[in-house]
One Martini backbone bead per residue (centre of mass of N, CA, C, O) as a GRO file, in nm:
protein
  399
    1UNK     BB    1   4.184   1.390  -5.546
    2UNK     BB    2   4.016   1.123  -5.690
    3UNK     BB    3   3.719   0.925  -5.629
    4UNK     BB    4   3.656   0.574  -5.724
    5UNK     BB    5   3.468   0.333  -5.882
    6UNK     BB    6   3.511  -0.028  -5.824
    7UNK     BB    7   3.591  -0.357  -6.006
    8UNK     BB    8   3.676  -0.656  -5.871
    9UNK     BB    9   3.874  -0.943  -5.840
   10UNK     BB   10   3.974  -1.275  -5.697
   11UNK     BB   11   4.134  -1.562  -5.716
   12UNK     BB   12   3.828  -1.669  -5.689
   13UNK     BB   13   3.610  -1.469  -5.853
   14UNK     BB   14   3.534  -1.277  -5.675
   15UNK     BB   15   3.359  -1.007  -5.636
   16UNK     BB   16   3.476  -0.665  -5.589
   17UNK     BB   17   3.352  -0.344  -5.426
   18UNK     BB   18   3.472   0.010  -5.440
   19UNK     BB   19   3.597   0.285  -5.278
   20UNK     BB   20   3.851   0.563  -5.375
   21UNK     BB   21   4.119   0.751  -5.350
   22UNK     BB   22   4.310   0.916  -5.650
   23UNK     BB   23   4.555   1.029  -5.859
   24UNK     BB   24   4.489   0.767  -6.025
   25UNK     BB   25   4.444   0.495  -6.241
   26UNK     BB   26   4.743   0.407  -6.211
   27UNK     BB   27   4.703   0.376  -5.870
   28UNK     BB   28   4.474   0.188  -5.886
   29UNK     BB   29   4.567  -0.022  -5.997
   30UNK     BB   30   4.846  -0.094  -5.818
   31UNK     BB   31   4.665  -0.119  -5.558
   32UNK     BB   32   4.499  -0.406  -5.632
   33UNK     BB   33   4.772  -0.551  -5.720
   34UNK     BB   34   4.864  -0.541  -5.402
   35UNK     BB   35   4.556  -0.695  -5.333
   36UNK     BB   36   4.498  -0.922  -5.545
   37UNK     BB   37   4.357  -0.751  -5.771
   38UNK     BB   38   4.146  -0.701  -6.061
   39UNK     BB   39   4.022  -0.495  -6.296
   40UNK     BB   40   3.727  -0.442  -6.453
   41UNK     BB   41   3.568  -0.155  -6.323
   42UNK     BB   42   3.585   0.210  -6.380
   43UNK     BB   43   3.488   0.513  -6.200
   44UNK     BB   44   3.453   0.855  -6.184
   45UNK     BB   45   3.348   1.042  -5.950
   46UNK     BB   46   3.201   1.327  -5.889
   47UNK     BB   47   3.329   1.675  -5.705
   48UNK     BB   48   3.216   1.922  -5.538
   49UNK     BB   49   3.442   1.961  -5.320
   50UNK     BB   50   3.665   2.152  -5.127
   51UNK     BB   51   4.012   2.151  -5.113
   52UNK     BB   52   4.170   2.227  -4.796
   53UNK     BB   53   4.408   2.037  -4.806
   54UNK     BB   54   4.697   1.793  -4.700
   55UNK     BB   55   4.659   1.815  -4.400
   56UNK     BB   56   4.794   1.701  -4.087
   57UNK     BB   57   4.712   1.669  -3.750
   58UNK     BB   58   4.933   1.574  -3.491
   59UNK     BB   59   4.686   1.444  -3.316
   60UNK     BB   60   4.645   1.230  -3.593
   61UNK     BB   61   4.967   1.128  -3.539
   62UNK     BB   62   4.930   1.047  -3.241
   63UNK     BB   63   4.767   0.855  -3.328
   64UNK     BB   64   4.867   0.638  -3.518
   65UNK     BB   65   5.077   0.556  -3.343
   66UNK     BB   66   4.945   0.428  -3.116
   67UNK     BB   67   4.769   0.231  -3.301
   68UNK     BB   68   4.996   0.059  -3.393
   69UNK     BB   69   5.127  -0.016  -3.146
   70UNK     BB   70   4.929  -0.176  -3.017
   71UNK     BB   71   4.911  -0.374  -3.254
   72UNK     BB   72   5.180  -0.513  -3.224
   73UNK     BB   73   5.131  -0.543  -2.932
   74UNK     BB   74   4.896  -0.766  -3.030
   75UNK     BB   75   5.061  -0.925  -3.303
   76UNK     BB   76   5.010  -0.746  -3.531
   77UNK     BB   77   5.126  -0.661  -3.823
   78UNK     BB   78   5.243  -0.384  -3.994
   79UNK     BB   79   5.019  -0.435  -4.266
   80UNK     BB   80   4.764  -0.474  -4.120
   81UNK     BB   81   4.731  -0.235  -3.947
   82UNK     BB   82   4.787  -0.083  -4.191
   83UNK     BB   83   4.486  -0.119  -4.310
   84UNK     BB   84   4.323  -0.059  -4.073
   85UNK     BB   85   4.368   0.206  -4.034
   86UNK     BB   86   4.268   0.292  -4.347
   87UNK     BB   87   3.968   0.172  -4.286
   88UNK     BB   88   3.892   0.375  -4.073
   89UNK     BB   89   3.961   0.658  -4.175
   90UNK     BB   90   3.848   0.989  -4.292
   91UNK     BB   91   4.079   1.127  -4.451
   92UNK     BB   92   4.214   1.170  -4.718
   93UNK     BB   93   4.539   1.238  -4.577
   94UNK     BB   94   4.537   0.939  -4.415
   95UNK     BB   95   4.473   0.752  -4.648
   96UNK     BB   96   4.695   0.808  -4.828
   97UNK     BB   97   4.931   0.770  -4.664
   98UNK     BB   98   4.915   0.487  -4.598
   99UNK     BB   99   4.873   0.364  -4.855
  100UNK     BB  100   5.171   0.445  -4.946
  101UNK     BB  101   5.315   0.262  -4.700
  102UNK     BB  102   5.194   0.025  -4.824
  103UNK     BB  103   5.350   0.033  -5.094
  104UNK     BB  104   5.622   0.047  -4.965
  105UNK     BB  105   5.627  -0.232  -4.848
  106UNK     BB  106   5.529  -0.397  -5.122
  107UNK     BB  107   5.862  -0.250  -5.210
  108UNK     BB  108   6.035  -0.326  -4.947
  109UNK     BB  109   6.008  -0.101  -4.744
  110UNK     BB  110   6.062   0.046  -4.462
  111UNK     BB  111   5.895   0.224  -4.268
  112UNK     BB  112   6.085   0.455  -4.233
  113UNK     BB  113   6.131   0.450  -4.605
  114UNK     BB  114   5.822   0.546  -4.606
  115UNK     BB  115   5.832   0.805  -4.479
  116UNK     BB  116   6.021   0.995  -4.646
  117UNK     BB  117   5.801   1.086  -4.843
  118UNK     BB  118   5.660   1.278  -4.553
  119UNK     BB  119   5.828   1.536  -4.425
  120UNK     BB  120   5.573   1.707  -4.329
  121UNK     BB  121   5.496   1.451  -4.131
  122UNK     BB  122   5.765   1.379  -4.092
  123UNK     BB  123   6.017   1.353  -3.903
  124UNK     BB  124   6.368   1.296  -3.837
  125UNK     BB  125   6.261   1.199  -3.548
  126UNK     BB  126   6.049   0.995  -3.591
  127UNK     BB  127   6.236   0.818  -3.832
  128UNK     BB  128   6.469   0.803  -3.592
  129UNK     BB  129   6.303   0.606  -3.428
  130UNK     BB  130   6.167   0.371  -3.624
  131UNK     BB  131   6.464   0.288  -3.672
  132UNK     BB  132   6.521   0.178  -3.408
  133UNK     BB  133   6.344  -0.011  -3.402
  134UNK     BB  134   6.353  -0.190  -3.616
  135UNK     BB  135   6.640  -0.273  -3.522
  136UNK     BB  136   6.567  -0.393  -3.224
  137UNK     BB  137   6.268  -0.487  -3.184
  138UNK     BB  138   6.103  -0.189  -3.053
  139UNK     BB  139   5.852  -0.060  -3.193
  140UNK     BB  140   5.622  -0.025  -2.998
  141UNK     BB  141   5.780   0.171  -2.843
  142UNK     BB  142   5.856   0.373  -2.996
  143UNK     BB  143   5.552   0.446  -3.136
  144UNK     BB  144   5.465   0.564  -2.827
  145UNK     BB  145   5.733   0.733  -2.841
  146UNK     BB  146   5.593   0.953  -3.078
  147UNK     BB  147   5.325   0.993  -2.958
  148UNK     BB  148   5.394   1.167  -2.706
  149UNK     BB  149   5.535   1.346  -2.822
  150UNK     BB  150   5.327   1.508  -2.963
  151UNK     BB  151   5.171   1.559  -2.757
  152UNK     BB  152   5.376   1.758  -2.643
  153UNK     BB  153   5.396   1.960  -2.871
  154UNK     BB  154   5.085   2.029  -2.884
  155UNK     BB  155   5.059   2.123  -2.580
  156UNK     BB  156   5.300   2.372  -2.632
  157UNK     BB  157   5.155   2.491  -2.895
  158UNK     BB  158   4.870   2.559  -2.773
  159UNK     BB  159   4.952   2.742  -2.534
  160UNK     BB  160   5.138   2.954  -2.687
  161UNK     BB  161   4.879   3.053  -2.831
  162UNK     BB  162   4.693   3.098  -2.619
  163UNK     BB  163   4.884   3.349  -2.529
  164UNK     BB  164   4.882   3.533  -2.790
  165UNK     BB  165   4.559   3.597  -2.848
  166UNK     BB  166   4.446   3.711  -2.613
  167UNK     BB  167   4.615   4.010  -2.686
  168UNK     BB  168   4.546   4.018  -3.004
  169UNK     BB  169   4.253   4.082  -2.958
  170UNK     BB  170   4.183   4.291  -2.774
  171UNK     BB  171   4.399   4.508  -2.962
  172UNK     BB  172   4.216   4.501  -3.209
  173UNK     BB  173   3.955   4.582  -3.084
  174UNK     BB  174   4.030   4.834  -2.981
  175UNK     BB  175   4.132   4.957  -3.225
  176UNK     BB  176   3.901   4.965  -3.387
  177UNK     BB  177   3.715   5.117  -3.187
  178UNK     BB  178   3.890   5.393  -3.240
  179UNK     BB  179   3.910   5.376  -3.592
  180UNK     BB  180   3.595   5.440  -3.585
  181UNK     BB  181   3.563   5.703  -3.404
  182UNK     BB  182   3.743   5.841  -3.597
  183UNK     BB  183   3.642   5.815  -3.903
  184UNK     BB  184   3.322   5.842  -3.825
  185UNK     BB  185   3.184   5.969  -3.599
  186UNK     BB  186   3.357   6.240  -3.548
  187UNK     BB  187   3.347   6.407  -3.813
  188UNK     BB  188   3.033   6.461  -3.731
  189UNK     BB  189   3.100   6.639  -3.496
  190UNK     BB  190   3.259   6.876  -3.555
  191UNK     BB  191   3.007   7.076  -3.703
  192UNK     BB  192   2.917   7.090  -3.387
  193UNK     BB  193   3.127   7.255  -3.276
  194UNK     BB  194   3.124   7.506  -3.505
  195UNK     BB  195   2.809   7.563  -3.389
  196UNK     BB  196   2.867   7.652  -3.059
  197UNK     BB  197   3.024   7.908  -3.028
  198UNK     BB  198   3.301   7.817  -2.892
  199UNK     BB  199   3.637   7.994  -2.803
  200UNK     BB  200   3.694   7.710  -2.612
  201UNK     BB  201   3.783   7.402  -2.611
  202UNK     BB  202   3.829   7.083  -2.472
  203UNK     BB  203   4.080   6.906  -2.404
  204UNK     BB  204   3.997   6.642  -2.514
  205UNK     BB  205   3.892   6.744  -2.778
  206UNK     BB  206   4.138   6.844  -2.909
  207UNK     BB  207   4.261   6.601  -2.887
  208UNK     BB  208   4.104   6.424  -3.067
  209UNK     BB  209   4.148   6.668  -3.326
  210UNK     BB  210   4.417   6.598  -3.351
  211UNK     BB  211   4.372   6.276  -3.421
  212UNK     BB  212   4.249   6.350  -3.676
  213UNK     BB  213   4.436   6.461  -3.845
  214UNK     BB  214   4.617   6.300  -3.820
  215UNK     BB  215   4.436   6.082  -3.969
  216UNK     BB  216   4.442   6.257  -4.261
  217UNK     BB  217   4.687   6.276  -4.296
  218UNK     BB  218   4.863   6.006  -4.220
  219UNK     BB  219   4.667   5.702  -4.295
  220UNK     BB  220   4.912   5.563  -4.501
  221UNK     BB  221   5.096   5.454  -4.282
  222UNK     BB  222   4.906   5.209  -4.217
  223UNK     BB  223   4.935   5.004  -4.443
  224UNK     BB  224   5.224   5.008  -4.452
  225UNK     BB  225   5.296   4.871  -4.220
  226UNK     BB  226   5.086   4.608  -4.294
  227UNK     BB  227   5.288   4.592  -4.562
  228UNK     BB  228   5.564   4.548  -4.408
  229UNK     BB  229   5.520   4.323  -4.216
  230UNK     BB  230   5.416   4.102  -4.451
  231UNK     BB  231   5.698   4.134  -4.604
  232UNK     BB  232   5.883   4.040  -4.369
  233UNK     BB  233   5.708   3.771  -4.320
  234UNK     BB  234   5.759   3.634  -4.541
  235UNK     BB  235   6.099   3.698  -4.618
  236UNK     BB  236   6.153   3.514  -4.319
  237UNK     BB  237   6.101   3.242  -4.481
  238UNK     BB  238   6.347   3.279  -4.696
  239UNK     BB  239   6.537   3.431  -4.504
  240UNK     BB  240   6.754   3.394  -4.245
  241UNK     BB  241   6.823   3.674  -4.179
  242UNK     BB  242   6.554   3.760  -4.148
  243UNK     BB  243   6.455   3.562  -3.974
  244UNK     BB  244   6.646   3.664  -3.726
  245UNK     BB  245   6.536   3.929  -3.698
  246UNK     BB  246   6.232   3.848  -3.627
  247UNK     BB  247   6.284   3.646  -3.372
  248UNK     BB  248   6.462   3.812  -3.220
  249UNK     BB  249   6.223   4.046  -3.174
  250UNK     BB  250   6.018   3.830  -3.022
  251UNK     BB  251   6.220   3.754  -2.787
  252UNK     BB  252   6.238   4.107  -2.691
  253UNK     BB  253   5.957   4.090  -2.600
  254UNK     BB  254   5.738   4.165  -2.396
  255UNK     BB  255   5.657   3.860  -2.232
  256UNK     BB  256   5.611   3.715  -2.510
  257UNK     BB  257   5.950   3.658  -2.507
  258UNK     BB  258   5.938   3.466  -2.300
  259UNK     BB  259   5.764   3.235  -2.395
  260UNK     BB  260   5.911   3.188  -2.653
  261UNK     BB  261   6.176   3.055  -2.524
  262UNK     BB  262   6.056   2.851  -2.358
  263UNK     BB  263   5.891   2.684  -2.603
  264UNK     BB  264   6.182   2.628  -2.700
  265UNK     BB  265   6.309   2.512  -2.418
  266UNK     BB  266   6.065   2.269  -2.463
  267UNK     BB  267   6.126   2.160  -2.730
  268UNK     BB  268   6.444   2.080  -2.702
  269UNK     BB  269   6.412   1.892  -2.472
  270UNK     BB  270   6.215   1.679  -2.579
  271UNK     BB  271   6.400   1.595  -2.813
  272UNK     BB  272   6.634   1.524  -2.656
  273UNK     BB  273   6.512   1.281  -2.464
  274UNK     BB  274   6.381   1.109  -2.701
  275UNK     BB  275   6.682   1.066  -2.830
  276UNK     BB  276   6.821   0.981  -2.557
  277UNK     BB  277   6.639   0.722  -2.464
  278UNK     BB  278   6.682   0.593  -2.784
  279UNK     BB  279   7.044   0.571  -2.815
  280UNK     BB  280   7.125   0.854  -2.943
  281UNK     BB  281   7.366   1.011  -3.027
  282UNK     BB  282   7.454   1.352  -2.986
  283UNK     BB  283   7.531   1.447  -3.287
  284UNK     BB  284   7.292   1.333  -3.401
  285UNK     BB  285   7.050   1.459  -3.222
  286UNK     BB  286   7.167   1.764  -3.341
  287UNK     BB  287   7.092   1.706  -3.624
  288UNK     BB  288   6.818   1.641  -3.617
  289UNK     BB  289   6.744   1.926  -3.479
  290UNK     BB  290   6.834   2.110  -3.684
  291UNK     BB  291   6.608   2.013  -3.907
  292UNK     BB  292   6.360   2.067  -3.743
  293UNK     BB  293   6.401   2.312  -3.682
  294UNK     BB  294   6.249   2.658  -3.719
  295UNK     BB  295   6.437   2.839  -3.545
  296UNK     BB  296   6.714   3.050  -3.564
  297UNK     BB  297   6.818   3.022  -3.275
  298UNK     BB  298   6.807   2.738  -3.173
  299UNK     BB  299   6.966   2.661  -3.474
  300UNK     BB  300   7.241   2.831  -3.342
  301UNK     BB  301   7.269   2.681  -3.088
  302UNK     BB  302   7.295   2.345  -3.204
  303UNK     BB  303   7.514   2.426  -3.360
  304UNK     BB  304   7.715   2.503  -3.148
  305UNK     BB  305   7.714   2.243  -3.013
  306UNK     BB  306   7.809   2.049  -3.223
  307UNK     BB  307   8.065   2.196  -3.256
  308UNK     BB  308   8.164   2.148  -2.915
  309UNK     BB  309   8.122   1.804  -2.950
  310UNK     BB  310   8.347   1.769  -3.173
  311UNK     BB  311   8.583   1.891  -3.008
  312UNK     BB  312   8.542   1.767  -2.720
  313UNK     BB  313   8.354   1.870  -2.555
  314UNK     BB  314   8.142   1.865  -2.355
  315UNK     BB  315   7.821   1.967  -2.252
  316UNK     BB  316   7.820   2.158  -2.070
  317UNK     BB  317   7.986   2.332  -2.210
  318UNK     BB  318   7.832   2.373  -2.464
  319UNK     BB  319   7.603   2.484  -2.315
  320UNK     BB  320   7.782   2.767  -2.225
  321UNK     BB  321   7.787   2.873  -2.528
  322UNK     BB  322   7.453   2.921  -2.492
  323UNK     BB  323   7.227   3.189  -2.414
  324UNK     BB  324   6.953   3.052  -2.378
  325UNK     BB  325   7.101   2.855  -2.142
  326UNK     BB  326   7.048   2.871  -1.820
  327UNK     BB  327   7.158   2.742  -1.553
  328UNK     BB  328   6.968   2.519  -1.480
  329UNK     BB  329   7.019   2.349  -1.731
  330UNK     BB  330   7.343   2.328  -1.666
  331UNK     BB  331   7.318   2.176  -1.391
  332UNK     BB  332   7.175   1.962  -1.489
  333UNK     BB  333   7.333   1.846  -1.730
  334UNK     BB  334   7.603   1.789  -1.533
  335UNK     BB  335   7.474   1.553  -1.420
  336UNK     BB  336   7.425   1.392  -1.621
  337UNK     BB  337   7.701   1.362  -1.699
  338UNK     BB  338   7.839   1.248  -1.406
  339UNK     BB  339   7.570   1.025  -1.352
  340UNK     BB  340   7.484   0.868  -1.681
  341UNK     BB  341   7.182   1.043  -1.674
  342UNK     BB  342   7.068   1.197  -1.951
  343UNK     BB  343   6.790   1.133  -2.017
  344UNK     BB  344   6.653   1.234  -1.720
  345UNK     BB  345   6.735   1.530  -1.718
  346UNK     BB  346   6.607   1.612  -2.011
  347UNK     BB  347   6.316   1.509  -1.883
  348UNK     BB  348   6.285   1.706  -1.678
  349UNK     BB  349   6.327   1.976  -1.850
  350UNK     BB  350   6.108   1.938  -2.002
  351UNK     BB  351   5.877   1.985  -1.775
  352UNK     BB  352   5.962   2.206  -1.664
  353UNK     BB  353   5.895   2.388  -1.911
  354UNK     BB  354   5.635   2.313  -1.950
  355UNK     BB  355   5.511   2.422  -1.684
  356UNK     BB  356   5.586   2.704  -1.769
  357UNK     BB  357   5.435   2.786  -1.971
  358UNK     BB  358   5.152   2.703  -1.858
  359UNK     BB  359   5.204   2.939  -1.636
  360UNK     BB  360   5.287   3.181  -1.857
  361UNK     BB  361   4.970   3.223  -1.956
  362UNK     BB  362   4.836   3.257  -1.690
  363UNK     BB  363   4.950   3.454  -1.645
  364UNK     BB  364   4.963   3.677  -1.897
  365UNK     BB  365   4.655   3.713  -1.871
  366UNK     BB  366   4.640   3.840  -1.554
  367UNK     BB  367   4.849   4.056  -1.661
  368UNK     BB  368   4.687   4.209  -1.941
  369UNK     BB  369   4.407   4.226  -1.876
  370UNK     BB  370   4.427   4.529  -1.653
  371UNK     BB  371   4.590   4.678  -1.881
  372UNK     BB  372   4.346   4.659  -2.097
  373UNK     BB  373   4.145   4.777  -1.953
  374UNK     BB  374   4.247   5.072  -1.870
  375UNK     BB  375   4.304   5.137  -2.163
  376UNK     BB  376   4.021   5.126  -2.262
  377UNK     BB  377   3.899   5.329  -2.056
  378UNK     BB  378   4.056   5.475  -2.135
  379UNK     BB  379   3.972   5.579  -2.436
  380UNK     BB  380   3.643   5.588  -2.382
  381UNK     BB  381   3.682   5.874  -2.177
  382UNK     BB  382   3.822   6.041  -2.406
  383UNK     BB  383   3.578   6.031  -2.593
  384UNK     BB  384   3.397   6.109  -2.438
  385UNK     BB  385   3.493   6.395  -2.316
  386UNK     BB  386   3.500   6.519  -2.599
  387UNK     BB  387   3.211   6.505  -2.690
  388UNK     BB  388   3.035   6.625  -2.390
  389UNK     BB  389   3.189   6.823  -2.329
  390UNK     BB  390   3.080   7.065  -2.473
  391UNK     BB  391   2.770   7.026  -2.444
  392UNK     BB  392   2.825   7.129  -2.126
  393UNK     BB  393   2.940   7.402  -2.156
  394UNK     BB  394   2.691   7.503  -2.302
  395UNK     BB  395   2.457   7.441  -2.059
  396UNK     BB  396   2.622   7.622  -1.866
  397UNK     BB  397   2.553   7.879  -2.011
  398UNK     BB  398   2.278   7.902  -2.001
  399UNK     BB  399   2.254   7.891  -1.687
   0.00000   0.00000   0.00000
């Protein structure tokens, strides 16, 4: 989007000077004229700032939905209320988006059908909330839980990433610091060894220069593989089935495969009771969080539950047919079934499964913190011990 510094008039003949992003002058005229001003004169601004996406953050879409629903809670209407926090804004595709929704708003259409030319920044479930306020009107309250749903979504999302990074940089660090002294280091040292004119080097030494063959026979098998690796995670975004042995793969990963499992059955109960104190029937629920979802086992467990309650079954029957959700879910779902609140059960489970993941986090880190250390300790033993060994075998030969 460029730039554009305007004059227009408004209908008392007062000059008003403004700028802002557009895609175009043809978008500026019409944004003008829907704020009942007439454009006298526009130059487009020069910007060398290098545009890095036009992606908007989870935390700035539930700070969004919450400072909406103040407003109408406090009176102001629904168009006034995004004017202002348009007029607040500071990045430019969350300018964009209001821009929009106010467009949408000034040709007739609903804040949700407005909302859906942003699929990316609005899921069906978002769209689906703001559509029963809209019905019922109970808008301020739907898009304050809109706001908490996102804020526990980053909660979760945060929290789970938080798990992986830090056994990633550790193994990254590690390895690094050995195809180091593989490939820099050691080569320089072996002419050192070949001049010391010892009959048998030590067993550490060996086991080095073992490794360094191999390094130097086989080098081309590791690009091949992170060439392997990131060609099948493309791969995995486009092709279903490919997607489904990706993930299927992570979830059987140890430790951190069961993170992700937790954070999939706390995003699944999260969607599931916030469309259900909403409202919405199970089967509408589950087409919604279908579309939504984009783990493929998770989203093969949604299809399977809809299509048990579509023939018929409990609920709690169809989520016995589904192998992700273990006991204590299948009890708590029955109950909640039994005794016709189940909105409240599935805010439990949702609670409860995010208390595991951050329990989850705190264990994965403490559990594989003296694992690495361990590891790098034997590491750079083996090769302390392998440099070193040769050289004091020397000195105490002279002895």
């Amino acid at each position: 989007m460029a730039q554009y510094v305007y004059q227009a008039v408004d209908e008392a003949g007062t000059l008003v000077t403004g700028q802002d992003e557009f895609k175009s002058p043809e978008e500026m005229f019409e944004h003008l004229i829907s704020k009942g001003l007439t454009l006298v004169h526009y130059k487009r601004r020069l910007s060398f700032r290098l545009e890095l996406g036009n992606d908007i953050k989870r935390s700035a879409l539930a700070e969004f939905f919450r400072n909406l629903s103040l407003f109408i809670k406090g009176g102001v209407s629904l168009k006034q209320a995004l004017e202002e926090l348009q007029a607040t804004a500071k990045e430019n595709a969350t300018r964009h988006l209001l821009r929009t929704l106010l467009k949408g708003l000034d040709d007739g259409l609903l804040l949700s059908e407005a909302m859906q030319k942003f699929p990316r920044h609005f899921s069906h479930i978002l769209i689906a909330l703001v559509q029963i306020g809209e019905e019922t009107g109970t808008l301020d309250r739907t898009l304050e839980d809109a706001a908490n749903h996102l804020e526990k979504i980053e909660e979760i999302t945060s929290n789970t990433k938080r798990a992986l990074i830090y056994p990633a940089f550790v193994f990254l660090s590690i390895t690094g610091a050995f195809a180091f002294w593989m490939i820099y280091v050691l080569p320089k040292m072996i002419p050192l060894f070949a001049s010391l004119g010892l009959k048998e080097l030590p067993l550490p030494t060996r086991i080095l220069l073992g490794i360094n063959d191999f390094f130097h026979a086989w080098w081309f098998i590791f690009p091949l593989f992170w060439l392997f690796a990131a060609l099948f995670f493309y791969m995995s975004r486009r092709n279903q089935k490919i997607r489904h042995i990706w993930d299927q793969l992570w979830m059987n990963f140890p430790l951190i495969g069961k993170v992700l499992r937790t954070s999939q059955l706390a995003f699944f109960f999260e969607y599931f009771s916030l469309l259900a104190s909403g409202g919405i029937h199970i089967v509408r629920s589950l087409e919604l969080m279908e579309t939504s979802t984009s783990h493929s086992i998770l989203k093969k467990g949604i299809k399977t539950l809809k299509h048990e309650v579509e023939l018929g079954n409990t609920v709690s029957d169809a989520f016995s047919k589904v192998p992700i959700f273990g006991p204590f879910a299948l009890r708590l779902v029955k109950v909640g079934e039994q005794t016709g609140n189940m909105a409240e059960q599935l805010a439990i489970l949702a609670r409860h499964y995010m208390e595991k993941v951050n329990n989850m986090v705190d264990m994965l880190s403490k559990t594989l913190e003296p694992v690495l250390i361990l590891a790098a300790g034997f590491m750079f033993a083996l090769i302390a011990l392998g440099l070193l060994g040769p050289i004091y075998d020397l000195i105490s030969k002279i002895r």
